[in-house]
C-alpha positions as CSV (number, residue, x, y, z in Angstrom):
1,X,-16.6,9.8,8.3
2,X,-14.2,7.1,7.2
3,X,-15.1,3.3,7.6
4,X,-13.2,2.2,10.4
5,X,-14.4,5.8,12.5
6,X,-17.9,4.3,12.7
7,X,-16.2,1.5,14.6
8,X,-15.4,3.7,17.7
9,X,-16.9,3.4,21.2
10,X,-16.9,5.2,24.3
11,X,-16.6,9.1,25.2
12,X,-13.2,9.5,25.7
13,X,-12.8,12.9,24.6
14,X,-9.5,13.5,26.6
15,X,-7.6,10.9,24.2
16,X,-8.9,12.8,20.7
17,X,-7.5,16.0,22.6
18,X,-4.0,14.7,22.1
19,X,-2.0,15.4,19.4
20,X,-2.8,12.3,16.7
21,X,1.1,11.6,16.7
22,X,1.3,11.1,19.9
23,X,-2.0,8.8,20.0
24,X,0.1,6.6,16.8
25,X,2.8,6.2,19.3
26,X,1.1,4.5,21.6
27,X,-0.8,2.7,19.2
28,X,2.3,1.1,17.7
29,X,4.0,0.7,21.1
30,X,1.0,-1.8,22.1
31,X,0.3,-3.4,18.9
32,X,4.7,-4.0,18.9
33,X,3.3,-5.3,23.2
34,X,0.6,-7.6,22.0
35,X,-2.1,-5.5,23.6
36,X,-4.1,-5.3,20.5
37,X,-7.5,-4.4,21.8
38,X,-5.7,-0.8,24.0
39,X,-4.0,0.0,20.3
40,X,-6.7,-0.4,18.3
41,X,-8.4,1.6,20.7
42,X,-6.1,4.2,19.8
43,X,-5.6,4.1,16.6
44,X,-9.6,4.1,15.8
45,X,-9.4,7.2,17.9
46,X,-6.8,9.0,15.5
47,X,-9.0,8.1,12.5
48,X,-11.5,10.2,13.8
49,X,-9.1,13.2,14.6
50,X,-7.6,13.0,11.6
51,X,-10.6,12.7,9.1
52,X,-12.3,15.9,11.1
53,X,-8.9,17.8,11.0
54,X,-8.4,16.3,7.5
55,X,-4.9,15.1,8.4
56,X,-4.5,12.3,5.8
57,X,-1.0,11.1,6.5
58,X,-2.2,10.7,10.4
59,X,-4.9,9.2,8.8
60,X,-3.4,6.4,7.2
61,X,-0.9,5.3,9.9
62,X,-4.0,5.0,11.5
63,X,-6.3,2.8,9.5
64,X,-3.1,0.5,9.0
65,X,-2.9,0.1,12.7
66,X,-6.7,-0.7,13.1
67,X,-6.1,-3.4,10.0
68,X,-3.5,-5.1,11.5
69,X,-4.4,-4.9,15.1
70,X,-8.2,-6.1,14.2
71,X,-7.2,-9.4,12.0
72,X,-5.1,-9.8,15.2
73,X,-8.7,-10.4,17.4
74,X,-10.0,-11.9,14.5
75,X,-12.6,-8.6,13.5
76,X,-11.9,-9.8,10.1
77,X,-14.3,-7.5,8.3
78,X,-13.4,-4.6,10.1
79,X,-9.7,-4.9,9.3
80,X,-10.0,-5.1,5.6
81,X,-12.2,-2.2,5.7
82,X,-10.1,-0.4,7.6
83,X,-7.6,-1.8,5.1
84,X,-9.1,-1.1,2.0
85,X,-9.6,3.1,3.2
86,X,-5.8,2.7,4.1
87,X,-5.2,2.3,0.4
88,X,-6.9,5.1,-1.0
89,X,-5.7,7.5,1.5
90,X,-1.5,6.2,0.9
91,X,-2.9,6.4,-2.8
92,X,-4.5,10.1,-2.0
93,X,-1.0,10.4,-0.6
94,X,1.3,9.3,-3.5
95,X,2.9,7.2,-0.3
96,X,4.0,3.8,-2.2
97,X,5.4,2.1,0.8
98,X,2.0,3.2,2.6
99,X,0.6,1.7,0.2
100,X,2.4,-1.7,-0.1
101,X,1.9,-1.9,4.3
102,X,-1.7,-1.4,3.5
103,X,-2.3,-4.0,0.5
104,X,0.0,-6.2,2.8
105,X,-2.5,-5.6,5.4
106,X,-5.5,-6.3,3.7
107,X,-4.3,-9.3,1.2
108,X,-3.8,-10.6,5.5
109,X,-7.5,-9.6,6.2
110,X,-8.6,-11.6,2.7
111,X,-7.2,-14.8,3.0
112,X,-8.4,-14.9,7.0
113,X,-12.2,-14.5,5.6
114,X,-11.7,-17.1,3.2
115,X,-11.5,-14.3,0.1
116,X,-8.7,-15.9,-1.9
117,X,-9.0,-14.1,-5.6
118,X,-9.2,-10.6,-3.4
119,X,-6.2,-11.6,-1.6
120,X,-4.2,-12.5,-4.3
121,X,-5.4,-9.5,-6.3
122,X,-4.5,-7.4,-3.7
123,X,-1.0,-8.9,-2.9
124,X,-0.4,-8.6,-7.1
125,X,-0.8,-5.0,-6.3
126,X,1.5,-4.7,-3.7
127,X,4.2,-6.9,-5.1
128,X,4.1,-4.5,-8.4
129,X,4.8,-1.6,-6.0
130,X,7.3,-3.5,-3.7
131,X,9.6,-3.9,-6.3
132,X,10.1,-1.0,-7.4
133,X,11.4,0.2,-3.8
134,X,14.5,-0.3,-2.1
135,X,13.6,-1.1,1.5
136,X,14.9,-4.4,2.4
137,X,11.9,-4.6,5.2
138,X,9.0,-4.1,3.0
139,X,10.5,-6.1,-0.3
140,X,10.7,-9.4,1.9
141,X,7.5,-8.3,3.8
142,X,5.6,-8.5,1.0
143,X,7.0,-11.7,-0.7
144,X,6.3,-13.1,2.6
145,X,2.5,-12.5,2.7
146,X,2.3,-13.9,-1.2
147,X,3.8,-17.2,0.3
148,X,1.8,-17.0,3.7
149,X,-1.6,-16.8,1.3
150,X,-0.5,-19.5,-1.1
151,X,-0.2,-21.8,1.7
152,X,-3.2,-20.8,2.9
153,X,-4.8,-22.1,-0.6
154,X,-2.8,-25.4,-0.1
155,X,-0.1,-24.4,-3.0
156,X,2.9,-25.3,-0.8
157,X,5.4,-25.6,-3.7
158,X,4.7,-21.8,-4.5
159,X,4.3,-21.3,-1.3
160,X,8.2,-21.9,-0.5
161,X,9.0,-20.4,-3.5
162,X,7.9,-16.9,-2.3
163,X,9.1,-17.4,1.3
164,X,12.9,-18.2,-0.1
165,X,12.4,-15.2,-2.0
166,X,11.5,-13.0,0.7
167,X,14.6,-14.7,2.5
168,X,16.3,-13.8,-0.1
169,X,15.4,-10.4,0.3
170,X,16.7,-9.8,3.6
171,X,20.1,-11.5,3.0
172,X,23.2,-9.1,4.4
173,X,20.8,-6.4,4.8
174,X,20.0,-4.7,8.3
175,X,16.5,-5.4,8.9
176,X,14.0,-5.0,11.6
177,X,13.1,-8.0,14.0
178,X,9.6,-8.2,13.3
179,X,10.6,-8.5,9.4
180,X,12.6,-11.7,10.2
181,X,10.1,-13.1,13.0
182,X,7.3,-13.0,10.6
183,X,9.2,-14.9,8.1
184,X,10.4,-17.6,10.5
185,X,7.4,-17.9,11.6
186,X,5.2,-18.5,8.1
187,X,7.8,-20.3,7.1
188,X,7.6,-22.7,10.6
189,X,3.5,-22.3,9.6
190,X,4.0,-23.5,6.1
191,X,5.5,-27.2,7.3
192,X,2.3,-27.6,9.5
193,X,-0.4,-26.6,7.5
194,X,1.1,-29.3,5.0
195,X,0.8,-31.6,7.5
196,X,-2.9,-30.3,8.4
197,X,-3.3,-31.1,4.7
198,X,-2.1,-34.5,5.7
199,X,0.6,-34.2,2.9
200,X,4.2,-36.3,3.4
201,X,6.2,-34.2,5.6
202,X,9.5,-35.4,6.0
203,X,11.1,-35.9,9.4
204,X,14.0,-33.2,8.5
205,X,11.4,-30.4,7.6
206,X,9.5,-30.8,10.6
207,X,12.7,-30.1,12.2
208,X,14.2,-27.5,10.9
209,X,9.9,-26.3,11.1
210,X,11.0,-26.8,15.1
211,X,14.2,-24.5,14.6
212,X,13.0,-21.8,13.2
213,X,10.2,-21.6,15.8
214,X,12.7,-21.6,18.4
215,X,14.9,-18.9,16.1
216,X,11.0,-16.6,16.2
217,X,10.6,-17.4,20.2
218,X,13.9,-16.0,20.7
219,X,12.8,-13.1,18.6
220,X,9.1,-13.0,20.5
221,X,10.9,-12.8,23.6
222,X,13.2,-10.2,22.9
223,X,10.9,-7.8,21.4
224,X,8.5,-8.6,24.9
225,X,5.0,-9.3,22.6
226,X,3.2,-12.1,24.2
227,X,1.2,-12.7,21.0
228,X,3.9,-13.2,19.0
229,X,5.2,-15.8,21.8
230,X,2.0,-17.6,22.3
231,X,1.7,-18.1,18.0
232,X,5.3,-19.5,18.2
233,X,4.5,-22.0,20.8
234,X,1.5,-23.2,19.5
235,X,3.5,-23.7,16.1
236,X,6.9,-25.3,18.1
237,X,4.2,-27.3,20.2
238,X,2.0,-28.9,16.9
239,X,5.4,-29.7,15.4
240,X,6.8,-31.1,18.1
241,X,4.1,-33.5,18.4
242,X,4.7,-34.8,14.5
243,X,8.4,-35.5,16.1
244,X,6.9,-38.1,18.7
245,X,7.8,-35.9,21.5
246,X,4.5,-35.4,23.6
247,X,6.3,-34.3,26.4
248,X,7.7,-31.3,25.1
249,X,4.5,-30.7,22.4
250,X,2.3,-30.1,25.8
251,X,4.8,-28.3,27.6
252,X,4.6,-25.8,24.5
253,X,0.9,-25.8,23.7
254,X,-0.3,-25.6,27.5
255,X,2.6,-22.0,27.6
256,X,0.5,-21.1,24.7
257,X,-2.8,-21.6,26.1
258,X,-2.0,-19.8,29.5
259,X,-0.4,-17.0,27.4
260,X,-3.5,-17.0,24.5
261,X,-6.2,-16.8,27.7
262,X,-4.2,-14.1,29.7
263,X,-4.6,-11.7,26.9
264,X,-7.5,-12.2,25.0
265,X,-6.3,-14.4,21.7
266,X,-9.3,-16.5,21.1
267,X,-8.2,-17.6,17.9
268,X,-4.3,-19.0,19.2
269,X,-6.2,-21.0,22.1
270,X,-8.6,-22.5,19.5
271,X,-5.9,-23.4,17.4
272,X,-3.9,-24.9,21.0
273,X,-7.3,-27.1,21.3
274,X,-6.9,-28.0,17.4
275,X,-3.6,-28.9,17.9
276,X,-4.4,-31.4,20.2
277,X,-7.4,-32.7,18.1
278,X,-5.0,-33.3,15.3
279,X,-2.3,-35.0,17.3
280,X,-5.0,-37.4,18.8
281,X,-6.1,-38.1,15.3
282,X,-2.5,-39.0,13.9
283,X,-2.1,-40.8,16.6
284,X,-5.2,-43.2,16.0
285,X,-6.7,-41.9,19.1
286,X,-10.1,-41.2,17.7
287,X,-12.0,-41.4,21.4
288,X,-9.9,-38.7,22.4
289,X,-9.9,-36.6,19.4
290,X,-13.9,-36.5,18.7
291,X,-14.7,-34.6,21.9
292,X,-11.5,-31.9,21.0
293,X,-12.7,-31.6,17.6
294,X,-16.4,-30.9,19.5
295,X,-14.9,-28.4,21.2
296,X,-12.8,-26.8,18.9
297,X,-16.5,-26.6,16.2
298,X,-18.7,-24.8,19.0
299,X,-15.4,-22.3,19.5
300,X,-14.8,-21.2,15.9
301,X,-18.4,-21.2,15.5
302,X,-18.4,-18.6,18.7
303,X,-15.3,-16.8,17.2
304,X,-16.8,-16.8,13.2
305,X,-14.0,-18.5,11.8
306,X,-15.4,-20.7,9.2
307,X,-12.8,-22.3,8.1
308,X,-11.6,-24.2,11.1
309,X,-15.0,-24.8,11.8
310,X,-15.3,-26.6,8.5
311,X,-12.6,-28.6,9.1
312,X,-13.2,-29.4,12.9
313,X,-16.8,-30.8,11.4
314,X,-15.0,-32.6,8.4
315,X,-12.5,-34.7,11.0
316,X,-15.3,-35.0,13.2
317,X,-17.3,-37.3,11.1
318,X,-14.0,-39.4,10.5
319,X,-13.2,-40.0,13.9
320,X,-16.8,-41.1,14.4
321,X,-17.1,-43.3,11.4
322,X,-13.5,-44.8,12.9
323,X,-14.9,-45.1,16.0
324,X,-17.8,-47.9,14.1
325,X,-20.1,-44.5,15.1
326,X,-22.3,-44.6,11.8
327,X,-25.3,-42.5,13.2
328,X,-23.1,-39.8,14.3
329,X,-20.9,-39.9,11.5
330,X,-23.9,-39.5,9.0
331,X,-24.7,-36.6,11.2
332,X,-21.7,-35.0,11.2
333,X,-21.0,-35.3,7.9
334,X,-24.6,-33.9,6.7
335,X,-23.6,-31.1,9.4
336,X,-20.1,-30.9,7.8
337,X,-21.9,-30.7,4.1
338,X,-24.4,-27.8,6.0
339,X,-21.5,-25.7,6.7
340,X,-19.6,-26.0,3.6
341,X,-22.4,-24.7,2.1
342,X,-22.7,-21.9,4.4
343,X,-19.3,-20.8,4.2
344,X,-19.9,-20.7,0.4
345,X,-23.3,-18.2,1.5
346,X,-21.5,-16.3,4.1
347,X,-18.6,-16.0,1.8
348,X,-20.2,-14.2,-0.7
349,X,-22.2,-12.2,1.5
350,X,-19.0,-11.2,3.1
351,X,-17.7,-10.3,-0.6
352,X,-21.2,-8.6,-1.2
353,X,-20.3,-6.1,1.6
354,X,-17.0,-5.1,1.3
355,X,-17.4,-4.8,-2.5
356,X,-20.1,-2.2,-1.6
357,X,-17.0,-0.5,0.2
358,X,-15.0,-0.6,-2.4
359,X,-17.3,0.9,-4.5
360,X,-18.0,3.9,-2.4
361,X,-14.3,4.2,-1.7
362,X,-13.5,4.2,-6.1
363,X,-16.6,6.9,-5.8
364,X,-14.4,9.3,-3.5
365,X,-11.0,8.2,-4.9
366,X,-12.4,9.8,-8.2
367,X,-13.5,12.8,-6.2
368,X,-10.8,13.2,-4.1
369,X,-8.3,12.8,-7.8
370,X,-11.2,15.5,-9.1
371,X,-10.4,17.9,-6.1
372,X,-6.7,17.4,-6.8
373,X,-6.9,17.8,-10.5
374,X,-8.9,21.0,-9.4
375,X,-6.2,22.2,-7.4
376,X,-2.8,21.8,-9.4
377,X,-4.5,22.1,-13.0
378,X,-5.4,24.8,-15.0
379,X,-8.5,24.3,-16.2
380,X,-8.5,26.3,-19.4
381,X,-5.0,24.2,-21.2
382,X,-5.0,21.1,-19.2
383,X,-1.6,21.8,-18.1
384,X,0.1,22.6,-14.1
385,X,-0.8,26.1,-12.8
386,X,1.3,27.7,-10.9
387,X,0.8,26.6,-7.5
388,X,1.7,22.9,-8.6
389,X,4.3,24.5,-10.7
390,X,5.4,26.1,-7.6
391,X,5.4,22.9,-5.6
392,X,7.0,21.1,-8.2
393,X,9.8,23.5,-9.6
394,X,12.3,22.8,-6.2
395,X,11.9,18.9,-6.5
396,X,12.7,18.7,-9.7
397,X,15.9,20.6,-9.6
398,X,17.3,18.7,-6.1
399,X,16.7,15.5,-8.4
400,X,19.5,16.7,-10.8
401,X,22.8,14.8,-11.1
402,X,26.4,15.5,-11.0
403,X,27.0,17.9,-14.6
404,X,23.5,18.2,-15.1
405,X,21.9,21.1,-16.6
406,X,19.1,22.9,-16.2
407,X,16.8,25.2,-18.6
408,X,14.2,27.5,-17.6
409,X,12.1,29.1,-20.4
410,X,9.2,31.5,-19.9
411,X,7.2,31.6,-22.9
412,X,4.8,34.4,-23.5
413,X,1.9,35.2,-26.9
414,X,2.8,38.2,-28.1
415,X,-0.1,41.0,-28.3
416,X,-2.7,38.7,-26.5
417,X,-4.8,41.9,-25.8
418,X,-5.0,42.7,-29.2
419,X,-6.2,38.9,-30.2
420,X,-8.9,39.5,-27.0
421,X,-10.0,42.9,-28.2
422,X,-10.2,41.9,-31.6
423,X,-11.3,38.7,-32.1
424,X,-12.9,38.5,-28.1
425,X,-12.3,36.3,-25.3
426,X,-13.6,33.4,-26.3
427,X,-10.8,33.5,-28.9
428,X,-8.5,34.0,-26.2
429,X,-9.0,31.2,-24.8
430,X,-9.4,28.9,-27.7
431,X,-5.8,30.5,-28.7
432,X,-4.3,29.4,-25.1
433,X,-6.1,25.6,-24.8
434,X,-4.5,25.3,-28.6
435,X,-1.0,26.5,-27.5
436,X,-1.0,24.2,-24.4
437,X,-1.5,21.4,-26.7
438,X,1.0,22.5,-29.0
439,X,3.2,22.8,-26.0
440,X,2.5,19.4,-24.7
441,X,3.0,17.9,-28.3
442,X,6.9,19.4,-28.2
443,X,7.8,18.6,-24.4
444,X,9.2,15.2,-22.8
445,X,7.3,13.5,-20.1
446,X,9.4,14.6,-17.5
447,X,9.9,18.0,-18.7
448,X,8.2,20.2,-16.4
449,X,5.4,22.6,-18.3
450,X,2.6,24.8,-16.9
451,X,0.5,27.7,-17.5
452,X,1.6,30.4,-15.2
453,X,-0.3,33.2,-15.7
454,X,-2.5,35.1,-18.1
455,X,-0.7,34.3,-21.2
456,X,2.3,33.1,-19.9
457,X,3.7,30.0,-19.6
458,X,7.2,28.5,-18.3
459,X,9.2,25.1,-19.3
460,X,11.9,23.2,-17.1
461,X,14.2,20.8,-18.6
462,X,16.6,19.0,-17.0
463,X,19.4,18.2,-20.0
464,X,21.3,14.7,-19.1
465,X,24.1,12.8,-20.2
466,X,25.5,14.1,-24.2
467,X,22.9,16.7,-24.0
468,X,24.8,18.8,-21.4
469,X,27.7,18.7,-23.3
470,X,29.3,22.0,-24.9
471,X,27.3,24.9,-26.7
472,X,24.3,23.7,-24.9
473,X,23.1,27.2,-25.2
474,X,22.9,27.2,-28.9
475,X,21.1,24.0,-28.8
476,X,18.5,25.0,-26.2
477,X,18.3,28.0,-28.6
478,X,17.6,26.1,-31.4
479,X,15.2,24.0,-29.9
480,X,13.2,26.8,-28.2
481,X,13.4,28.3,-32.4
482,X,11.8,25.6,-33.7
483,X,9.0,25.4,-30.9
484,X,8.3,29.5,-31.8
485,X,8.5,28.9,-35.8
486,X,5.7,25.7,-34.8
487,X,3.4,28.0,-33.4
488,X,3.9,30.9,-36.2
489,X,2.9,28.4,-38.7
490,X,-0.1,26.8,-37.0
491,X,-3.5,27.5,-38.7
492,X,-4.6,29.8,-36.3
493,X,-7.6,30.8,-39.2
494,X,-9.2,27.5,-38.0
495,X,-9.8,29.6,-34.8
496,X,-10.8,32.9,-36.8
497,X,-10.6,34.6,-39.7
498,X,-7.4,36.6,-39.9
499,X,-6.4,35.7,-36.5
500,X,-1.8,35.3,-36.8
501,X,0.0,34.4,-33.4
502,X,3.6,34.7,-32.4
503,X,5.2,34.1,-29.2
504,X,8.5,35.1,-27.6
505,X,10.3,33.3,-25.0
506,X,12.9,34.0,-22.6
507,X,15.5,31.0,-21.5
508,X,18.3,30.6,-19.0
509,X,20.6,27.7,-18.8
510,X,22.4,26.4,-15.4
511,X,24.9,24.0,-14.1
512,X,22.8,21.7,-11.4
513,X,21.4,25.0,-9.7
514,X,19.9,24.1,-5.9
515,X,16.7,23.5,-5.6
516,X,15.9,27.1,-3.5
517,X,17.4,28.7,-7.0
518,X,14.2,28.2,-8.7
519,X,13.0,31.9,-8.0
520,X,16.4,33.2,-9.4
521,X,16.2,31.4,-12.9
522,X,13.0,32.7,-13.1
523,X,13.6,36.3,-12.7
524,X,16.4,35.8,-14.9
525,X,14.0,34.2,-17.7
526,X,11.9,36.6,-17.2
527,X,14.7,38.8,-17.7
528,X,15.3,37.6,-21.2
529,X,11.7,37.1,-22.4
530,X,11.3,41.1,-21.7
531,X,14.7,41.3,-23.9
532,X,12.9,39.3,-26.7
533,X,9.5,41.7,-26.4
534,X,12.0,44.5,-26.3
535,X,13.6,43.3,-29.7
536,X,10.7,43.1,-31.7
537,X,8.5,40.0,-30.1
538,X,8.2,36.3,-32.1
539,X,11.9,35.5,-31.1
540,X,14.1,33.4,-28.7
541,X,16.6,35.3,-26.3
542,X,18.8,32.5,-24.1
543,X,22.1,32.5,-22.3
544,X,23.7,30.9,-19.1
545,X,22.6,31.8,-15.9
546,X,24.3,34.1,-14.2
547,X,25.7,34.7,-10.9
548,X,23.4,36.9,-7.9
């Protein structure tokens, strides 16, 4: 059972009856709501419907939507598991933009439990996948979590960088809400944890910081997810308050408390309390602010996040030792230097587990790549049998471009019966794993070879650009020649004594044929490698396709 199954709880055995689609739907439709706990709920439900009924695509929707919907109530370690399965499965998948979501995902999960070289390792992988994509969405996306952990780190120069980029990104293009919220929104974020970091903030950036939270609100509101509301308000709010305006900074933070406590988001009402802790403390208001920053230590404590919790403890001792508090201050700053060092322990014990995941989850990426090698390689040559030749054949020719042409050449060694009743099997084979290399040595990388059947073999060139050009026939011809005479002139006596091999081959040449014409060229290949048997064998017969 996957990682994030084990996380399930309850009986509800009406909900795994549905169909998993279904169960995704609603899973996005409350995570898009807010109500994180009811699709999580749902989506750790598919997981287990999906890994029985061994439905991987299902399956990775679904781990996504635990990942992000956990770091959302702050189960940190069970969204980067969940994260870290959802890569191997998109990679199970071939599913690049899965896999980018799910990096994403867990690069988010990373930086949240303090794991900064996974996340950026993680986000290095993502971005090198991103960019070779065309989706606007998941381009900027991605950009946008590089920038959201490099100002988690404190690099607020690189920080912007990435966040312009993944404006940059999304410029003209027709992208989805959420895309544009998140950005607003990190890049609203980015301006206050600078001034967390008690770095010069200028005036004008805390202001357009205070724009673009209202531009997200707007965005919040309109797409109906409280969560999404009550993070913008806590951000417009602790801005505000940098602006002098404590009016309005309440007015925002108390919208985002009632919001935060209505619907479960411990970690956005600590962070209204911080808020107010931090304003006291800019303020010179150190009476007020040592009792918030109390509060806001025994919450993140509560909640596990170390971090704040650090850094609650940390302004803690300041405002006492401003407040001519020595005693306390001492304590709170051997309490602060207690907790530093437990976040270092808990860190690495954190690391300690996951990496334990990650190891089983490399040990069944290898068997699962073993199980696919298995089922679309044959195992004597190496090369594609003919069920991935099969699956392949039809993609290949829909990929063709306008006055493209195609080749298909079946390739067949001449008297193999005699070789095996001569010589004996095991000579057989040795002659077929040497042609398949010999084959492989001649062939492009995107040429598409495989071993068919028994001794026979096919070849599927697409011919671009000058090569399609007139008496392509007679070069395909020639070409196919000089593969034959390469075989005839192998050493075969390295295999045994005596032992000569020839092959014949049969090859048919079309203008961009449609992809459900791959059973046609074969039959006419096959067509033309009998007319090279029929002619005396160790030859190449090839002419244009013809018409059904």
């Amino acid at each position: 059972m996957s990682a994030a199954a084990t996380t399930v709880q309850g009986d509800d055995t009406g909900d795994l009856a549905e169909d998993a689609s279904v169960l995704l739907l609603r899973s996005e439709q409350a995570r898009t709501q807010g109500e994180y706990r009811e699709g999580r709920r749902l989506a750790e439900h598919v997981v287990v419907l999906a890994t029985a009924t061994g439905d991987d695509a299902a399956l990775a929707e679904a781990l996504r939507l635990v990942c992000n919907q956990a770091v959302r109530l702050g189960d940190l370690e069970d969204a980067a598991r969940a994260g870290a399965e959802a890569v191997v499965v998109a990679e199970r998948l071939g599913d690049v933009p899965g896999q980018v979501e799910a990096l994403n995902l867990l690069a988010l999960s990373y930086v949240q439990l303090a794991l900064y070289d996974e996340a950026l390792e993680a986000i290095e992988r993502s971005t090198a996948r991103a960019v070779t994509l065309t989706d606007p969405d998941l381009r900027s996306a991605t950009f946008n979590r590089a920038g959201t952990i490099r100002s988690a780190m404190g690099d607020f120069d690189e920080a912007a960088e990435l966040f312009e980029r993944s404006a940059r990104e999304l410029t003209g293009q027709d992208v989805s809400s959420e895309t544009r919220f998140c950005l607003l929104t990190n890049m609203a974020d980015l301006v206050l944890n600078h001034a967390y970091a008690e770095g010069p903030v200028a005036a004008e950036d805390l202001r357009r910081g205070v724009e673009r939270s209202c531009e997200s609100l707007t965005l919040a509101v309109e797409a109906g997810n409280p969560y999404r509301q009550a993070l913008t308000l806590l951000n417009r709010g602790s801005l505000t308050s940098y602006l002098d305006d404590p009016v309005a900074a309440a007015r925002d933070l108390e919208a985002s408390r009632e919001l935060s406590r209505a619907h479960g988001y411990r970690s956005l009402e600590l962070g209204v309390v911080e808020a107010y802790a931090m304003d006291a403390v800019r303020r010179g208001d150190h009476a007020t602010a040592a009792p918030l920053f109390e509060e806001v230590a025994r919450t993140a404590d509560a909640l596990n996040d170390a971090t704040v919790l650090v850094r609650a403890q940390e302004f803690l001792a300041r405002c006492h030792e401003a407040l001519g508090e020595f005693r306390s201050a001492l304590e709170a700053y051997r309490r602060f230097h207690e907790l530093e060092t437990r976040q270092r322990t808990e860190t690495a014990q954190v690391r300690a587990r996951l990496l334990t995941q990650t190891v089983e989850l490399q040990q069944l990426r290898s068997h699962a790549e073993t199980l696919d090698r298995q089922a679309h390689e044959d195992p004597l040559t190496g090369l594609r049998n003919r069920r991935s030749f099969d699956a392949v054949l039809p993609t290949l020719l829909s990929a063709t471009g306008e006055g493209d042409r195609v080749c298909v050449s079946l390739l067949d060694v001449d008297h193999f019966k005699v070789v095996n009743d001569t010589f004996g099997h095991g000579v057989g084979d040795e002659v077929l794993r040497r042609l398949g290399a010999l084959l492989r040595e001649d062939v492009r990388h995107h040429d598409l070879l495989a071993r068919i059947g028994g001794e026979e073999f096919a070849l599927v060139c697409v011919l671009r650009g000058s090569a399609a050009s007139g008496g392509l026939v007679d070069g395909v011809r020639r070409r196919l020649d000089r593969l034959r005479r390469k075989v005839e002139q192998f050493d075969w006596g390295q295999v045994a004594d005596g032992l000569h091999v020839t092959v014949s081959l049969g090859a048919v040449v079309g203008v961009r044929p449609d992809p459900d014409d791959g059973g046609e060229l074969l039959r006419q290949a096959d067509q033309l490698l009998y007319a090279a048997k029929a002619a005396g064998r160790n030859r190449v017969v090839a002419r244009p396709v013809t018409s059904r």
